[in-house]
N, C-alpha and C positions, 0 to 999 in steps of 0.2 A: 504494500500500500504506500503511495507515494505520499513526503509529510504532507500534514497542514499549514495553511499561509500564516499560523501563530509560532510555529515551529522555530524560527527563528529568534523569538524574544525566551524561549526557554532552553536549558539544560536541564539531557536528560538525565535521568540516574534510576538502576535496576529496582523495580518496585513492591519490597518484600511482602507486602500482601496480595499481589495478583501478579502472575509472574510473566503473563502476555500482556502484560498494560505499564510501560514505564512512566514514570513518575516525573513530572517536567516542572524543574523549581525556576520562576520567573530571575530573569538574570538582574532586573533592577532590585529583586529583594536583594541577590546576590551580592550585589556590588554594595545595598545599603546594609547589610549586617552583615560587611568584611570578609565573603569566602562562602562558598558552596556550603561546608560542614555546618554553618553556623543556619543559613537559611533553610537544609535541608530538616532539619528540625522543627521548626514553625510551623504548624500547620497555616497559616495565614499565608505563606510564600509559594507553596506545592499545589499544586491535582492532579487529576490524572490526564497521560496524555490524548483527551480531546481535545479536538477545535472549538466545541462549544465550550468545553470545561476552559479551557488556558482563555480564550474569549472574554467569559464572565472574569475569569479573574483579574485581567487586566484593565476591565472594568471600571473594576472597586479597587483598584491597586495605587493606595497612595503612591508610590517609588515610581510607578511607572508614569505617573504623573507629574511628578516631582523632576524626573531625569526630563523627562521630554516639552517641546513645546504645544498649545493647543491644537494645532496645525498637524503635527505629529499622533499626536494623541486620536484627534479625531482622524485622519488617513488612515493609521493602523486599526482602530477600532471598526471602521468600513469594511476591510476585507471580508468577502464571501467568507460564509463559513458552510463547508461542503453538506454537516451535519441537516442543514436547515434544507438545502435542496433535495437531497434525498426524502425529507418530509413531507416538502410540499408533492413532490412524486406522488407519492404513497397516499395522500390523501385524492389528488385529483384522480390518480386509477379506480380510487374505492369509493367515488360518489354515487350514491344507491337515490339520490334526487329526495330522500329525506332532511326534514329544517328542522329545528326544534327550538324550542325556548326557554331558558332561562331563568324564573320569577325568584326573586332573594328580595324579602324585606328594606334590605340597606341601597338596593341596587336592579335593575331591570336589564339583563344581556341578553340580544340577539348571535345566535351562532348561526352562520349559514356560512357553508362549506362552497 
């Protein structure tokens, strides 16, 4: 499987609770707490390696914010994330032309597919 377009802002490293899914610690945690060893620790620095997971986290990732300009920020946070296309896939193959509705006291949602 060819990386994903987040691939580049992480460092991977062997992921001892799933041993096909490495562990991608964001390189600006990296640099902000001194060394891999130190960021690999944090759960706040690491996920797993998806595009939508490394995605999210750079996100919410002060460092990566911090390192970069808004400009940056927002370009990289743009990138395609493959996870989402294959979604949308899978839902327009499976439209059975059923809608449904919603009703929540706090709130009123329309879902149509």
């Amino acid at each position: 499987m060819a990386p994903h377009n987040f691939r580049p802002f992480f460092t991977l490293v062997k992921n001892p609770r799933n041993s096909t899914n490495a562990l991608a610690i964001c390189n600006w945690c990296i640099t902000k707490h001194d060394g891999l060893g130190a960021a690999q620790i944090k759960p706040e620095c690491y996920t797993a390696n998806r595009a939508r997971f490394c995605h999210s986290h750079l996100a919410k990732c002060p460092n990566f914010r911090e390192y970069n300009t808004n400009e940056e920020v927002q370009r990289n946070l743009s990138l395609p994330v493959p996870e989402d296309k294959k979604k949308r896939k899978m839902l327009s193959e499976e439209d059975d032309g059923i809608y449904f509705c919603n009703f929540n006291f706090n709130n009123f949602n329309i879902y149509i597919k």
